[in-house]
C-alpha positions as CSV (number, residue, x, y, z in Angstrom):
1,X,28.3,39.2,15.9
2,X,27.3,37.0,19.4
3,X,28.5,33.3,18.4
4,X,25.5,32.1,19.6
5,X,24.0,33.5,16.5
6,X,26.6,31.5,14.5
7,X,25.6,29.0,16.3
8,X,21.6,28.8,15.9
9,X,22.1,30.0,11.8
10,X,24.5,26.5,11.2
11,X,21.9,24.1,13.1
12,X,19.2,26.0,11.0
13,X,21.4,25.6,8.1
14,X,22.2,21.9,8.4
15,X,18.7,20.8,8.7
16,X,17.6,21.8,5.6
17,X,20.6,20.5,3.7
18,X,19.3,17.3,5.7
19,X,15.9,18.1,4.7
20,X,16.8,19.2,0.5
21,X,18.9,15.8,1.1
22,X,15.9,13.7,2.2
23,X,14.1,15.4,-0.7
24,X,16.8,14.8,-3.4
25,X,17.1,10.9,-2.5
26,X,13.3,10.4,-2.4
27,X,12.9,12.2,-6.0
28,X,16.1,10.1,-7.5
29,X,14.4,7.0,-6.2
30,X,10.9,8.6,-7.5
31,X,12.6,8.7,-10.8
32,X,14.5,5.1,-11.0
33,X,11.0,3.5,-10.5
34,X,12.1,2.5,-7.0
35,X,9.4,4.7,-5.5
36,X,8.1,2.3,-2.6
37,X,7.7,4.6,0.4
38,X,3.5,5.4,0.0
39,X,3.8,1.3,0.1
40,X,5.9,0.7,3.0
41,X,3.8,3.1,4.9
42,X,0.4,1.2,4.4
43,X,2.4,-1.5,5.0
44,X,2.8,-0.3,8.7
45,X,-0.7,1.0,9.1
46,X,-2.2,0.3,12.6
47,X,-4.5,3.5,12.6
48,X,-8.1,2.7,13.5
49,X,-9.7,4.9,11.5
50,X,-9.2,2.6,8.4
51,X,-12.5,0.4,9.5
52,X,-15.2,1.2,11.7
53,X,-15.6,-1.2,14.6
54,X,-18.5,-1.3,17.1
55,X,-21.0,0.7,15.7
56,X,-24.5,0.3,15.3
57,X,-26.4,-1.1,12.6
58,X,-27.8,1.6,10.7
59,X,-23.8,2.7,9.8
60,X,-24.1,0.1,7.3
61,X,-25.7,0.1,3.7
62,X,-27.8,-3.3,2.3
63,X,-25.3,-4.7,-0.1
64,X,-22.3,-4.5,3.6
65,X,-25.0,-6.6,5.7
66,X,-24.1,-10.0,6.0
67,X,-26.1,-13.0,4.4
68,X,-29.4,-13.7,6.1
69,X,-29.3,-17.7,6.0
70,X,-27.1,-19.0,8.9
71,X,-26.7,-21.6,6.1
72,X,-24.7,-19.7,3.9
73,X,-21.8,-20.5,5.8
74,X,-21.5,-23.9,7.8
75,X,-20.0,-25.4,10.4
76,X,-16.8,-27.3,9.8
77,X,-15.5,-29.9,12.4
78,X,-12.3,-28.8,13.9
79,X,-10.7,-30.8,16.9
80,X,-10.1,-28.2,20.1
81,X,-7.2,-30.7,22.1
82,X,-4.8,-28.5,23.7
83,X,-2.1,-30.4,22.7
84,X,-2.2,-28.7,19.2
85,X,-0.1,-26.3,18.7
86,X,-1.9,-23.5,16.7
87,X,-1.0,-20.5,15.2
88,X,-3.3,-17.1,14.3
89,X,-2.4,-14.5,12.2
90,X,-5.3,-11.8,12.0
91,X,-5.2,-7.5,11.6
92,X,-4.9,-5.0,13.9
93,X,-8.2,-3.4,13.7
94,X,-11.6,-4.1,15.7
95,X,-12.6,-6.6,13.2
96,X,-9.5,-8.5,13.3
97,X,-9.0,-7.6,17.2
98,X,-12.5,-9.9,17.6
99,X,-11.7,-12.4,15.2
100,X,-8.5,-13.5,16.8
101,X,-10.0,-12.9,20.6
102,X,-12.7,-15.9,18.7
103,X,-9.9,-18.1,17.3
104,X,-7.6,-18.0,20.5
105,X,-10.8,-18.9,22.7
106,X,-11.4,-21.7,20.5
107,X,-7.6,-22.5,20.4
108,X,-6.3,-21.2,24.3
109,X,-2.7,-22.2,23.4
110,X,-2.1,-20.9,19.9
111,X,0.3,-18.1,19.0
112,X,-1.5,-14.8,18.0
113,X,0.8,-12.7,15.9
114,X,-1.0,-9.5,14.5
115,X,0.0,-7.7,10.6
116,X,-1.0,-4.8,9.0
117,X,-3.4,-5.6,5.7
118,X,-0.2,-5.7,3.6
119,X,2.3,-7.1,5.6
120,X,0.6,-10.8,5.4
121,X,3.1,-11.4,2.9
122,X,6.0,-10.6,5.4
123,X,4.0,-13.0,8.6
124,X,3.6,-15.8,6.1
125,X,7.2,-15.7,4.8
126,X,8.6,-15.7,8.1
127,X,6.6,-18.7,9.3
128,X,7.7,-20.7,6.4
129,X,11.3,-20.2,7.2
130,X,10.5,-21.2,11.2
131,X,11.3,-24.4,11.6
132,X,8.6,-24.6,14.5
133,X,5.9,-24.6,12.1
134,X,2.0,-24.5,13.6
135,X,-0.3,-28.1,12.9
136,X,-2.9,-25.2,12.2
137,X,-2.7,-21.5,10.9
138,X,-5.9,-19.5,11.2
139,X,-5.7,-16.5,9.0
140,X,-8.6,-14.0,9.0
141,X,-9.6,-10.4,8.4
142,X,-6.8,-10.2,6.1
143,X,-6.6,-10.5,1.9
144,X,-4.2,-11.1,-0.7
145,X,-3.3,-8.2,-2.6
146,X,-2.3,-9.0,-6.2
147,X,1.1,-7.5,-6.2
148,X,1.5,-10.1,-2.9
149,X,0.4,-12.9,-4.7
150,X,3.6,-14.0,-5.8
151,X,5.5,-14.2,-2.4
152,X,2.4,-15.8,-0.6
153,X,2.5,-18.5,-3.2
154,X,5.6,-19.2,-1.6
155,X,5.4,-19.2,1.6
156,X,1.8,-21.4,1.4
157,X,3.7,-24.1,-0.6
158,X,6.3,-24.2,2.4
159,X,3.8,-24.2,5.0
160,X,1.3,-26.9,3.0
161,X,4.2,-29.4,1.8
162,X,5.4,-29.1,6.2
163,X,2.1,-30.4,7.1
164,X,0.4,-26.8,8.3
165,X,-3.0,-26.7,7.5
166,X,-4.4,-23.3,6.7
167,X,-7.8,-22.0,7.5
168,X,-8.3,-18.2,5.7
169,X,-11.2,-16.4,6.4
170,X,-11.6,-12.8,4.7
171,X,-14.1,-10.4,4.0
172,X,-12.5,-8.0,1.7
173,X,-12.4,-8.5,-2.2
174,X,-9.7,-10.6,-3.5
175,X,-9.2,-11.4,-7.4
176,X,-10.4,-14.6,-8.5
177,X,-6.7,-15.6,-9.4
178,X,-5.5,-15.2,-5.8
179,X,-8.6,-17.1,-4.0
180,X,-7.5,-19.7,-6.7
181,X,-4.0,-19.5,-5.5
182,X,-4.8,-19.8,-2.1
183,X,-7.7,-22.7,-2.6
184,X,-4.8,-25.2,-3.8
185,X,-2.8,-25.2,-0.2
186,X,-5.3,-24.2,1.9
187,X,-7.5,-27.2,4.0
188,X,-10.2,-24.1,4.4
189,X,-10.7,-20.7,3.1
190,X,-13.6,-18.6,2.5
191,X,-13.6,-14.9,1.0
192,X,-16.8,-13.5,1.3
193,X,-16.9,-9.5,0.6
194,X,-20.9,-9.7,1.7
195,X,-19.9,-10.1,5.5
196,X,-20.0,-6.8,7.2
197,X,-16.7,-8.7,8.8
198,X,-14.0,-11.8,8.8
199,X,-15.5,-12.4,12.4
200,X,-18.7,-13.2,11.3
201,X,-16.9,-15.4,9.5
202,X,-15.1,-17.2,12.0
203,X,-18.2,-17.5,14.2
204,X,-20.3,-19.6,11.8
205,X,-17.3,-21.7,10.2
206,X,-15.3,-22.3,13.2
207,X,-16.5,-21.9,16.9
208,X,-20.1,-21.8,16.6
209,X,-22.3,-21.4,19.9
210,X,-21.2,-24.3,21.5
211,X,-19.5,-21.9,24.1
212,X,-22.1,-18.9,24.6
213,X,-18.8,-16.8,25.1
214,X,-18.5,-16.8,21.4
215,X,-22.1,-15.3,21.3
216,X,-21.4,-12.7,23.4
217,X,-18.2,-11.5,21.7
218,X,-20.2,-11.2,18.4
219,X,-23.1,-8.7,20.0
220,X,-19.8,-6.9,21.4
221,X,-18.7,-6.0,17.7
222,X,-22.1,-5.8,16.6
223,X,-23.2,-3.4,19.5
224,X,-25.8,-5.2,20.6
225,X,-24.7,-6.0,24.2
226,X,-27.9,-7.3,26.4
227,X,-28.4,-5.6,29.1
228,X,-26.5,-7.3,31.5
229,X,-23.3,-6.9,29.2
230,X,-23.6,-3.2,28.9
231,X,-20.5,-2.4,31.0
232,X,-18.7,-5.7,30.6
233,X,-18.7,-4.2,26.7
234,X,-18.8,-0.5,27.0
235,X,-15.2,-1.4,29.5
236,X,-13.7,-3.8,26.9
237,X,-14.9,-1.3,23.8
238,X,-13.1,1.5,25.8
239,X,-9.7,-0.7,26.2
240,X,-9.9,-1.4,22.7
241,X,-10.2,2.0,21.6
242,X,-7.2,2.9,23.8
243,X,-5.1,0.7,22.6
244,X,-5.9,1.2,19.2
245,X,-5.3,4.8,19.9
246,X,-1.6,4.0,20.8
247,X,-0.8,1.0,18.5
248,X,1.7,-1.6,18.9
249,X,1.8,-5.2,17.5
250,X,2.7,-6.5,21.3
251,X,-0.1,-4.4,22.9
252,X,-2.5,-5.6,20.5
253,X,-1.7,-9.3,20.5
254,X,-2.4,-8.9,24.5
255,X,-5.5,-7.5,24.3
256,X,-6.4,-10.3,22.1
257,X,-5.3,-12.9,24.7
258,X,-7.3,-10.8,27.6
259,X,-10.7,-10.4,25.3
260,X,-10.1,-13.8,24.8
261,X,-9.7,-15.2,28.2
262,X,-12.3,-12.8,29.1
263,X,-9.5,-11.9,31.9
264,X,-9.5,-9.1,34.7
265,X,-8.8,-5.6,33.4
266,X,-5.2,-4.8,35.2
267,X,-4.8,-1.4,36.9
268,X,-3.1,0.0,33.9
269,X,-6.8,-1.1,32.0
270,X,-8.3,0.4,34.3
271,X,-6.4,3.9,34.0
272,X,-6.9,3.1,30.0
273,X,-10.3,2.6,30.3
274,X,-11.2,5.8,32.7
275,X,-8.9,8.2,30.3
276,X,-10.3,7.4,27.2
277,X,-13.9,7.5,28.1
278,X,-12.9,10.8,29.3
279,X,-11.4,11.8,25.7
280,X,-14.3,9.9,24.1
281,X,-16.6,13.2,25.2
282,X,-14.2,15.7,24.3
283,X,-13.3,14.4,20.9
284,X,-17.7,13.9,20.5
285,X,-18.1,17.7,20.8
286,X,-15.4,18.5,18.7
287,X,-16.7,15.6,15.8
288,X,-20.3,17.9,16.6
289,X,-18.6,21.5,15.7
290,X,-17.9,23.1,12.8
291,X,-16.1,21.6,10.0
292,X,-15.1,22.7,6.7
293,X,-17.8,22.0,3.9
294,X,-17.2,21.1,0.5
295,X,-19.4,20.1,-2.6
296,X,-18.5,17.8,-5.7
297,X,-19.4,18.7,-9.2
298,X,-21.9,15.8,-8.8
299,X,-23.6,17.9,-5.8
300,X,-22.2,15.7,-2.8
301,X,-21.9,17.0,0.2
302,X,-18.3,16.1,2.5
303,X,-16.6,17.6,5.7
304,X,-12.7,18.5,5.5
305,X,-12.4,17.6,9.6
306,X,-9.0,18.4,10.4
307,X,-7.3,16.4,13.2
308,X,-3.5,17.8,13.0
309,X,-4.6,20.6,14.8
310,X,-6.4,18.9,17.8
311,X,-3.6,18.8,20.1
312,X,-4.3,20.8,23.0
313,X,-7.1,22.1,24.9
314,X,-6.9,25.1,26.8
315,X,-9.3,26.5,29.7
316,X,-11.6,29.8,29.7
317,X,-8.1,31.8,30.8
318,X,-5.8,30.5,27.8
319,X,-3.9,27.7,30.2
320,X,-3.2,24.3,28.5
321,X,-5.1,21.8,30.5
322,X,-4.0,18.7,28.0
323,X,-2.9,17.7,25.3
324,X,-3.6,15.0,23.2
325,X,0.0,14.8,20.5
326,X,0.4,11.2,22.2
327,X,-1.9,9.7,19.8
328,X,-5.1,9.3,17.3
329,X,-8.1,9.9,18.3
330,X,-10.3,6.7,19.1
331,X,-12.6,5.1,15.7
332,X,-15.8,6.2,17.2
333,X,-15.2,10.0,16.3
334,X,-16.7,9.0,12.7
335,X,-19.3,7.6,13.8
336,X,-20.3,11.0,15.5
337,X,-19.2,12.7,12.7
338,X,-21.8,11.2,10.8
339,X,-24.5,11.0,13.5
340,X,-24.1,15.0,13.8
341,X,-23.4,16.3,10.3
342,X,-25.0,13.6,7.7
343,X,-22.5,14.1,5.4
344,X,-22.5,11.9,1.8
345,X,-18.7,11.4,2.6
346,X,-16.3,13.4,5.1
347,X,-12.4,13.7,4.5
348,X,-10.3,13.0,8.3
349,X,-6.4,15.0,8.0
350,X,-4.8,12.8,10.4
351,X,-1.3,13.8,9.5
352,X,0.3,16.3,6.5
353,X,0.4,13.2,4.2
354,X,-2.4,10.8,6.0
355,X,-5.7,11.2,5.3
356,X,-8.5,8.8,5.9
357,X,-11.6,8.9,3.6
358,X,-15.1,7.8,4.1
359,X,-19.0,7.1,3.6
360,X,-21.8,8.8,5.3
361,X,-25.2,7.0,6.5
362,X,-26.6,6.9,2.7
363,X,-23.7,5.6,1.3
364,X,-23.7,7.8,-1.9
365,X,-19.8,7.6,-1.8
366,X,-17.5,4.5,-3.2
367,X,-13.7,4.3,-2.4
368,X,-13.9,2.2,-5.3
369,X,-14.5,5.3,-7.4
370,X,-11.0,6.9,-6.6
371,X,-8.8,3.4,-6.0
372,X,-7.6,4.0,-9.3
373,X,-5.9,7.8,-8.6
374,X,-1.8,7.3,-8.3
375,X,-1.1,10.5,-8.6
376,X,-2.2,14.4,-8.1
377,X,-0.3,16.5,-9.7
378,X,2.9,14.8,-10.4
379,X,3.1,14.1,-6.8
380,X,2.1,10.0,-6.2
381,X,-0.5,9.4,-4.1
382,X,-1.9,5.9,-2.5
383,X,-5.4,4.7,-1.7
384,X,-6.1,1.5,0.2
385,X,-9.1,0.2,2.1
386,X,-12.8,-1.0,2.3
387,X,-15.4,0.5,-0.3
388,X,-16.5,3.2,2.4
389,X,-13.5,3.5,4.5
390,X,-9.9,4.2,3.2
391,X,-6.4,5.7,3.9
392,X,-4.4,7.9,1.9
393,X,-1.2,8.8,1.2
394,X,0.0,11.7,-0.1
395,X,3.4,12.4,-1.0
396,X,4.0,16.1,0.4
397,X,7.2,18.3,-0.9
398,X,9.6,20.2,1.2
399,X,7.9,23.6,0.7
400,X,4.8,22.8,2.4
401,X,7.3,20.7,5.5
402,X,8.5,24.1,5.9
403,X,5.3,25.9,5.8
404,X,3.9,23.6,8.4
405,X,6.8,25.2,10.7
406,X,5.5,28.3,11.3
407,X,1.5,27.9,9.4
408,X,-0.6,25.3,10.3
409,X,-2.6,25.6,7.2
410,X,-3.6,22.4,5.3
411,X,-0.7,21.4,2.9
412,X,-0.9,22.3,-0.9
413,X,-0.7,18.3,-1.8
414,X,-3.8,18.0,1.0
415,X,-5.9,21.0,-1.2
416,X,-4.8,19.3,-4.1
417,X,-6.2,15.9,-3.4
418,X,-9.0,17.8,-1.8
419,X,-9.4,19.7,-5.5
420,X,-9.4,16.2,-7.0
421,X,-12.2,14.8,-5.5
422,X,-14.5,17.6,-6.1
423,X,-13.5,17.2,-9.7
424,X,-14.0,13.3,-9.8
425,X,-17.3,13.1,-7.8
């Protein structure tokens, strides 16, 4: 027999020992309750589909619109010297991307460090330990999350009994024993779950109007440029998107200081800019085909939209013209999704074992309904997010890793979890 065939059986065969290998280590770990891997990968989520930025304000239901009183939330007094070494910690997505552009215009010298929403634990931890320790941390747009609690306990005593005072600002849900927590070493912190976002926040408690910068930054996440903005934000929502779309922490943290210095876009941003407002039209017709539909026991209608697959694009003679592997596709294809289809809820399959879930226009559909589902199956399963907008991570075996190989077909655990909902709602 030609060696070469030797050859290409052995590599075959030693990738799936490595692969049975990978398997057997996950399930013994599975087994000694050491099962931490749907954790660690929220942990590094960066993807942009987990909160809608920028959109209009009919994406939103009544009980997601922010307080009507201005007075609700009031200005505090905070000293902007230069000389004061500040420090902001905020998330990677569009909310947070604003909300620290706010805080380092308010603060030009501070340090902008960027987490996921369950890393905060990890950025605080590591702060406490610095012996360079901030006068001020600004934390916003992320929460505490009750298995957290203990470790951010910690590291607030640290920074509190060193002299930091901590400003939080958060508009996702946090139990009443971790705002409690926080309240005794932070100097501010407000947790309001009735903000559409933490930058709303921020704008009313910290910078107020007294630079109309601040203004204008708010109609950019609101979409409600004037007139005279409209390409000043349609260029910065493009960059935003494009960098979102190819996430790093060290990217991100410089967009925050160019939104925030309201800087010249670079040649590269330029580039960035042009490309994605190319894709932008491309991925709007394909949010406008046809997607998969599916209906609940309950009679709810919701899109399977499958993004695994949208990879390439080929011309009317079958030659690839592009492809798009390099990375996700920008926020606003939801928002067409909706705009097109009016669906009550639509599921995105963004990789084998990463979905992302979320409401339509009538907001019929609740994450909160689901948060509660560990498992499908035997196989564990994680859901994180807002109440119309969540990730979801399935744990997917090695049959369906092989499948996927030579059959692009969504993966048992994805019809599964797919099954499950229909069943629940």
């Amino acid at each position: 027999m030609d060696p070469y065939i030797f050859f290409i059986i052995g590599g075959i065969a030693f990738i799936i020992f490595l692969l049975v290998a990978l398997d057997l280590t996950r399930l013994i770990k599975k087994k000694s309750g050491d099962w931490q891997e749907l954790a660690a990968e929220e942990d590094k989520e960066t993807d942009p589909l987990m909160e809608v930025g920028n959109l209009g304000e009919g994406e939103y239901g009544e009980e997601e619109m922010p307080p009507a009183r201005s007075e609700d939330i009031t200005r505090i007094n905070l000293p902007r010297q230069a000389e004061i070494f500040d420090h902001i910690i905020t998330h990677t997505d569009w909310d947070g991307i604003i909300s620290g552009a706010l805080l380092k215009h308010f603060s030009p010298l501070a340090k902008v460090e960027v987490t996921s929403a369950r890393g905060i634990r990890w950025a605080l931890r590591a702060l406490a330990k610095n012996p360079d320790k901030p006068h001020r941390l600004f934390i916003t747009d992320v929460g505490i999350a009750s298995e957290s609690l203990a470790d951010i306990e910690d590291a607030l005593i640290d920074l509190q009994k060193a002299g930091v005072k901590i400003y939080w600002y958060d508009h996702h849900p946090w139990s009443n024993l971790s705002i409690d927590t926080a309240e005794r070493d932070c100097a501010d912190i407000i947790v309001n779950p009735k903000f559409r976002n933490a930058a709303d926040i921020v704008f009313k408690r910290v910078t107020g109007e007294d630079d109309p910068y601040y203004a204008q930054l708010m109609r950019l996440i609101y979409n409600r440029t004037t007139e005279e903005e409209a390409e000043w934000g349609r260029n910065w929502r493009l960059l935003i998107l494009a960098t979102q779309s190819a996430p790093s922490f060290g990217d991100i943290v410089d967009l925050i200081t160019k939104i925030a210095g309201n800087k010249s876009f670079s040649v590269s941003d330029k580039f960035k800019i042009k490309r994605m407002a190319e894709e932008e039209v491309i991925y709007k017709k394909f949010a406008e085909g046809k997607h998969r539909e599916e209906i609940t026991q309950s009679g709810m209608k919701f899109l399977v939209v499958d993004l695994r697959v949208f990879r390439e694009e080929y011309d009317a003679g079958g030659q690839l013209k592009r492809k798009f592997a390099r990375h996700n596709p920008p926020a606003s294809i939801g928002y067409d999704i909706v705009e097109y289809h009016n669906p009550d809820f639509y599921i995105m399959v963004l990789k084998n074992d990463r979905l992302s879930i979320r409401g339509g226009k009538d907001r019929k559909f609740k994450v909160d309904t689901i948060k509660e589902l560990r498992s499908i199956k035997g196989n564990p399963c994680r859901i994180s997010g807002h109440s119309y907008a969540a990730g979801v991570y399935l744990t997917v075996g090695i049959a369906s890793k092989f499948k996927y190989l030579y059959n692009w077909a969504l993966p048992q655990e994805v019809e599964d979890f797919i099954e499950e909902i229909k069943t629940r709602l």
